[in-house]
N, C-alpha and C positions, 0 to 999 in steps of 0.2 A: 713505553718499553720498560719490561723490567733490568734490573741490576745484573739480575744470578738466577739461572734455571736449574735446578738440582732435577735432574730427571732418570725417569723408569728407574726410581727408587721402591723400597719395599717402605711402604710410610708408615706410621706407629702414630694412630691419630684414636684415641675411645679403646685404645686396650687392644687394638687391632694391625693388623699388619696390609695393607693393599698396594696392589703397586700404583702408583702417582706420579704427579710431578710438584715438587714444588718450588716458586716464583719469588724473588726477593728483591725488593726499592726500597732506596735509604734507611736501611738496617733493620727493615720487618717486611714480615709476610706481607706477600701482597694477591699471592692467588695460589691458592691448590687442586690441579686442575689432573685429569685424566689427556686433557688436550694439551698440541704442542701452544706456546706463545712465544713472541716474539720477545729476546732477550738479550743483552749486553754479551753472558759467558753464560756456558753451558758446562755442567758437570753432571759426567755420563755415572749413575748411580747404581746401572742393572747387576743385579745379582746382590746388591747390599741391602743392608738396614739401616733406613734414614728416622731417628727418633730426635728429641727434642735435646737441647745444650742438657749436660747433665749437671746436678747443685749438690755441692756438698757443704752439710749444714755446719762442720765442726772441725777448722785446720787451725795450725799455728804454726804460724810463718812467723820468724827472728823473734819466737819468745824466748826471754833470758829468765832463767831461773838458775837456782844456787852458781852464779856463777858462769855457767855455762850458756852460753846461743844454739839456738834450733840451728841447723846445719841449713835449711832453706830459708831465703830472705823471701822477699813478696815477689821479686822480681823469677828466681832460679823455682820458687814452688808452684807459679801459678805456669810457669813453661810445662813442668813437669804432670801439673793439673789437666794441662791445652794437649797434652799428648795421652790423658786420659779419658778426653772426651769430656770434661768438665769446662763448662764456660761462665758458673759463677759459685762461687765458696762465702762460706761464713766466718772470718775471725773474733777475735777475744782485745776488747778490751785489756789494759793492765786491772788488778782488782784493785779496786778502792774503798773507801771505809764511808766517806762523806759525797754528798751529793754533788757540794760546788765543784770538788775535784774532778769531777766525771768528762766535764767538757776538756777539759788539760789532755786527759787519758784518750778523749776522743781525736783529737788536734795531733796527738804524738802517733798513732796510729795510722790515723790518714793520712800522716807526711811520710810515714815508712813505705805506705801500700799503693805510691804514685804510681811504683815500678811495674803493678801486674799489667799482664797481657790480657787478663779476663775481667770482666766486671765483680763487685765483692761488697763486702757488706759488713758491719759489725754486733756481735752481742756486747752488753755493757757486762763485768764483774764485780761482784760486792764482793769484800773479805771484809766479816764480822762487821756489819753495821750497826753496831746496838746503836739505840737511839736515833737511824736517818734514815730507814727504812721508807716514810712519807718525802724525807726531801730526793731521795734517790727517784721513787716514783715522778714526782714533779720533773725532776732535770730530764729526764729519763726523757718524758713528754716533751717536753723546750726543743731537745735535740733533735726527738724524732728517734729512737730508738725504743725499738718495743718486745724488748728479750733482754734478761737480764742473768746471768748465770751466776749459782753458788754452789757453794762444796761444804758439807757438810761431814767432813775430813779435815785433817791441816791443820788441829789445833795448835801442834807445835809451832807452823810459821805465822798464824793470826788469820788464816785464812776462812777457819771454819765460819760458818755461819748457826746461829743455835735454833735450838724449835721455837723460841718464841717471836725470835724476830721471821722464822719460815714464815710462819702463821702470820705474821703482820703483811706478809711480802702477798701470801696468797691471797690473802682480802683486799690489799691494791688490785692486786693484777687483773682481778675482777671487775674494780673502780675505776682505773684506768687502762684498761684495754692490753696487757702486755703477756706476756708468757716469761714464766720461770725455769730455767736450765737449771740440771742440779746434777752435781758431779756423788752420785749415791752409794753410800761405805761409813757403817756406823762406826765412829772413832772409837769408843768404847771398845772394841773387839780389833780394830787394827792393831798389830804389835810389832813394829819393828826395832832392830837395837843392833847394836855396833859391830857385831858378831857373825850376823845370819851372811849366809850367802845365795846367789840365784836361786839356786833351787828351794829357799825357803818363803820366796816370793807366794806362790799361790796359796801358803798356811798365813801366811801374814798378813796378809790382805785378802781374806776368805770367803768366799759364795754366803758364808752364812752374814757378813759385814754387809754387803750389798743387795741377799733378801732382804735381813730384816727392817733395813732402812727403807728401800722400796715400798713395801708393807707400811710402813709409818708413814711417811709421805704422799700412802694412797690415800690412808683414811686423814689424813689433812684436808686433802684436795675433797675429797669428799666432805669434811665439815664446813670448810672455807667457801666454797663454789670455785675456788679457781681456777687455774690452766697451769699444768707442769710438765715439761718436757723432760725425762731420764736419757741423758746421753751416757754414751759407750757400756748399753747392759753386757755383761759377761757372759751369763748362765743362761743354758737355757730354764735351769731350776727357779729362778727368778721368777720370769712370764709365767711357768707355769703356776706356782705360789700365786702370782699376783691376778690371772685368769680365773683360780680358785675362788678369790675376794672381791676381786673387784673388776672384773668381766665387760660393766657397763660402762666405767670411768674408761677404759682402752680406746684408743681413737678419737676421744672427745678433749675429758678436758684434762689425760692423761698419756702423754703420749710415749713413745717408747723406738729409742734411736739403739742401733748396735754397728758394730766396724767386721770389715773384712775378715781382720785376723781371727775373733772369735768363731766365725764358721770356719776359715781354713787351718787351723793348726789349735794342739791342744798343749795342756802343759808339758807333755814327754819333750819339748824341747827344750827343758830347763835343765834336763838330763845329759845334754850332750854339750861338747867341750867347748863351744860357740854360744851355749845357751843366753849368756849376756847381752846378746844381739838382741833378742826378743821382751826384752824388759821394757816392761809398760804397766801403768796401770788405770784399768784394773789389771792385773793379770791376764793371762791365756789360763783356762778353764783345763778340767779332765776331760777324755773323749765321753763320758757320758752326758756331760755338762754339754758338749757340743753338738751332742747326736740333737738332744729337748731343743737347743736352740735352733737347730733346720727343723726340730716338726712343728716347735710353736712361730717358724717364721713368717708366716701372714699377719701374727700379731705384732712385727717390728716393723714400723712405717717406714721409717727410713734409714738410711745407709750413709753414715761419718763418716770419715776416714780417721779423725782424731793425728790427723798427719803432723807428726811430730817426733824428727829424725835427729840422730848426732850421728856423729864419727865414730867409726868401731874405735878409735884410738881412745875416746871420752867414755866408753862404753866400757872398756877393757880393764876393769877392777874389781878386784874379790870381792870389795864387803859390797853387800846391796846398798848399805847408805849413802855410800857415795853413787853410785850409780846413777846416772841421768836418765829418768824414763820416759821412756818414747818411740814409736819409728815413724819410717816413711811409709807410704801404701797410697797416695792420693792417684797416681800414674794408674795402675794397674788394680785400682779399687771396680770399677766395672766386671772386665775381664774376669775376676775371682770370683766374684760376687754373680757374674751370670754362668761360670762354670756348675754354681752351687744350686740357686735355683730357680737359674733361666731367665727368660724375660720376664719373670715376676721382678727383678732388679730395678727394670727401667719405672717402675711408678715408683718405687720405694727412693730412685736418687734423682727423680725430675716434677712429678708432680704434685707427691704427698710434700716435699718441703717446700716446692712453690706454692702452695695453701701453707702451710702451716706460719712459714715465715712472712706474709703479705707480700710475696713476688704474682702469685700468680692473679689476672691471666697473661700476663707479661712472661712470664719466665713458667716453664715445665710445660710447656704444651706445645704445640705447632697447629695453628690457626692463624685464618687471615688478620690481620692488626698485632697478633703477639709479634716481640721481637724476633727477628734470625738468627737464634742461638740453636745450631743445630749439629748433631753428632753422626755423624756417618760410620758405621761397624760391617766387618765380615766375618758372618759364621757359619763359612761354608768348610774347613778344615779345623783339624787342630793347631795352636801352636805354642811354643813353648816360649816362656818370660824371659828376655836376657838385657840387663842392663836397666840404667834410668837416667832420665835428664834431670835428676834430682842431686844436689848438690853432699847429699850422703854417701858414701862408698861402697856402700854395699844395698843391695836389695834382698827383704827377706822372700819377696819370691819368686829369688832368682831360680830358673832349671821348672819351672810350674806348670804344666801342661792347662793348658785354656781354649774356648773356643770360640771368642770373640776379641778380634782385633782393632782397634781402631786404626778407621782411616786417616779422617779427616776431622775435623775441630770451626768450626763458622759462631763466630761471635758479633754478633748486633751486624748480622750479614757479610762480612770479613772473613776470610781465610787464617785462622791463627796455624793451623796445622795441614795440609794441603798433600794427602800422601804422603803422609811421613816427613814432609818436608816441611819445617818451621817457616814462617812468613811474619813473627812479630807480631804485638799485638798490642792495644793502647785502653785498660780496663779503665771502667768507670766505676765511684762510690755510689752504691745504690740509696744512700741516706738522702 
C-alpha cells in the first residue's frame, strides 16, 4: 500500500501535462498510474498542476555583509521557499581565500541551515585566491562540493577574484569535475562613490560592466575547456552579445541563470520615491534591456531568485553606499515567472538545475524511484500577490496580477504546505 495518492492530477512528466495519478512510499515515487491504487491518503488533484518540487539554485539566507543580516534566516526563508513551491535551494558558502578554511565555512553554514523545512545544498566561495586555486579544488573534492562561486567585482572588500587565477579555476574545474559560478561585472567600469544616489544605480553598475565581462569569460571557457555558470544575468543585451559569439558554448559548458525581477520590473522604479526598495545588484535593467531578455529567454536555463531581503527600515538611505543590496522573491518566484513565459518556467526552475547541479534524477523530475518532492499549482484564474511568509516587510510584488497559485508543497513525500496551510517541515543537507 502506498503512503500518498495525489490524484486526477494534470501531471508534468517529458514536457507534458496528462492527467495521472501519482503514488508515494517512504518519501519517493513509487507508481504513476492512470489506475486507482490502494493508498494510506488521498489528495484530490483535479483541475491542477501537479509538477515536480521546484530548485532554486541561488538564495541567501542570514548572509551578513557590511554589517547588516539578510532579513530571512534558513528557518523563516525556506517557509517562505515551501509556499512557493520550492522544495530544495542552493546557498553560499562564506568566501574564503584558502582552501583549509573551506571546511570551517562548510560546518558554520550547516549548523545555520538545521532549521529549514526543505532540503538544501551549498556552493563553496573563493574571494581572491591567488595562489590556492589547486588546494581549493582538492578540499572542494574531500567535502564533496562541486560548484564554487566568484566575483569578479569587490575589489574594494577582497573579494574579487582576477583572470589569472579564473583561468587556473577553469582548468580545474575540468580536472576535477566541478562548475564555476561567477557573479559577472567588470570592475574596471563599476563606479560607485559617496555621493551617487538610487537612481544612479543602473549607470554605476552598467549593461556594458556585465557584457563585457561575459564576453571575457566566454572566451576563457572556451580556451580552458571548462564549465561556468553566470548567475543573475540582467540584460537581455548580454545573451544577445553572447549568442552572437558564442552560441555553441550556451547550454554546455556555459550556462546562463537570470531572477524574476529582471523580466518583471525595469529600472523606471528607481524613479519613484520608494525606489530604494528595489536595490540590488546587478541592477533592474531599462525596458529594452527587458523586452531582449523575454525574447532571448530559451537561452536562460534557469531561474535564481538571488533571494536576499532586508528591512525597508536598513534599506531607507540616500547615499547608495550605504544601501544593502538585495530583496526577497523566493515565495513568488514561480507565479511571476509563469505569468511571463508560462510553463516554459517549470524546466528552467526543476530540471535544468537538477542536471546541472548533480541532483537529478532525484530531484526535478517526477518518476518512479525519484524522490516526492512535488508542487501542486492552480491556473485556472487570475490572482493577485498579497503579502509573504518572508521575514522582510514588504514585498516588491506586492498588488501583482498572476496566474499560477500554489497550492500545496510535498517534500521527500511530506506535506510542507497542505492548501495553504503550513504543516512544518524537517530539510535535509544534500552534501
Amino acid at each position: 500500500m502506498h503512503d500518498l495518492g495525489i490524484i486526477a492530477g494534470q501531471v508534468y512528466i517529458d514536457g507534458e501535462f496528462t492527467r495521472q495519478n501519482i503514488f508515494v512510499k517512504d518519501g519517493r515515487i513509487s507508481g504513476i498510474s492512470k489506475h486507482a491504487e490502494s493508498s494510506s491518503e488521498f489528495y484530490d488533484a483535479e483541475n491542477k498542476k501537479v509538477i515536480p518540487g521546484l530548485i532554486d539554485p541561488h538564495v541567501h539566507f542570514a548572509l551578513n555583509a557590511g554589517g547588516k543580516t539578510s532579513a530571512d534566516d534558513f528557518y523563516s526563508g525556506s517557509v517562505s521557499a515551501a509556499y512557493g513551491g520550492i522544495t530544495t535551494f542552493i546557498d553560499f558558502l562564506d568566501p574564503v581565500s584558502k582552501g583549509k578554511d573551506l571546511s570551517i565555512a562548510l560546518n558554520i553554514r550547516k549548523e545555520l541551515a538545521k532549521k529549514s523545512v526543505v532540503d538544501y545544498m551549498f556552493h563553496a566561495t573563493a574571494a581572491n585566491p591567488e595562489g590556492e586555486t589547486e588546494n581549493l579544488a582538492m578540499e572542494m573534492k574531500n567535502l564533496g562540493l562541486h560548484t564554487i562561486k566568484i566575483f569578479t567585482t569587490y575589489s574594494e572588500s577582497g573579494r574579487r577574484t582576477y583572470d589569472r587565477e579564473i583561468l587556473e579555476l577553469l582548468k580545474l574545474s575540468k580536472e576535477y569535475g566541478f562548475t564555476i559560478l561567477a557573479h559577472v561585472e567588470n570592475d574596471d567600469i563599476v563606479g560607485i562613490n559617496d555621493e551617487q544616489l538610487i537612481s544612479s544605480l543602473p549607470e554605476a553598475r552598467s549593461e556594458e560592466a556585465e557584457i563585457t565581462e561575459a564576453l571575457k569569460l566566454a572566451s576563457y571557457v572556451e580556451k580552458t575547456g571548462g564549465e561556468l555558470y553566470m548567475v543573475h544575468t540582467s540584460s537581455g543585451r548580454t545573451i544577445r552579445e553572447l549568442i552572437k559569439e558564442f552560441s555553441y558554448l550556451i547550454g554546455g559548458r556555459f550556462h546562463i541563470e537570470s531572477c524574476p525581477h529582471y523580466f518583471a520590473m525595469d529600472d523606471s522604479r528607481y524613479d519613484d520615491s520608494d525606489g530604494y526598495l528595489y536595490s540590488m545588484i546587478p541592477p533592474l535593467r531599462n525596458s529594452r534591456a527587458v523586452r531582449l531578455l523575454k525574447k532571448y529567454s530559451d537561452f536562460v536555463e534557469t531561474i535564481g531568485t538571488d533571494h536576499c531581503p532586508y528591512k525597508e527600515s536598513e534599506k531607507a538611505t540616500r547615499r547608495l553606499i550605504d544601501m544593502p543590496m538585495g530583496i526577497g522573491s523566493i515565495e513568488n518566484s514561480f507565479s511571476v515567472m509563469h505569468s511571463i513565459i508560462g510553463e516554459r518556467a517549470i524546466k528552467k526552475m526543476s530540471l535544468r538545475p537538477a542536471e546541472i547541479f548533480g541532483l537529478y534524477p532525484w530531484k526535478g523530475i517526477l518518476a518512479v524511484g525519484s524522490d516526492a518532492d512535488i508542487t501542486i499549482y492552480d491556473d485556472r484564474k487570475d490572482y493577485e500577490i498579497h503579502g509573504t511568509h518572508s521575514e522582510c516587510d514588504y514585498n516588491v510584488y506586492e498588488g501583482r496580477k498572476v496566474k499560477a497559485k500554489i497550492e500545496s508543497t510535498i517534500s521527500r513525500g511530506k506535506f510542507i504546505v497542505k492548501r495553504g496551510a503550513f504543516k512544518g517541515g524537517n530539510g535535509k543537507c544534500l552534501l
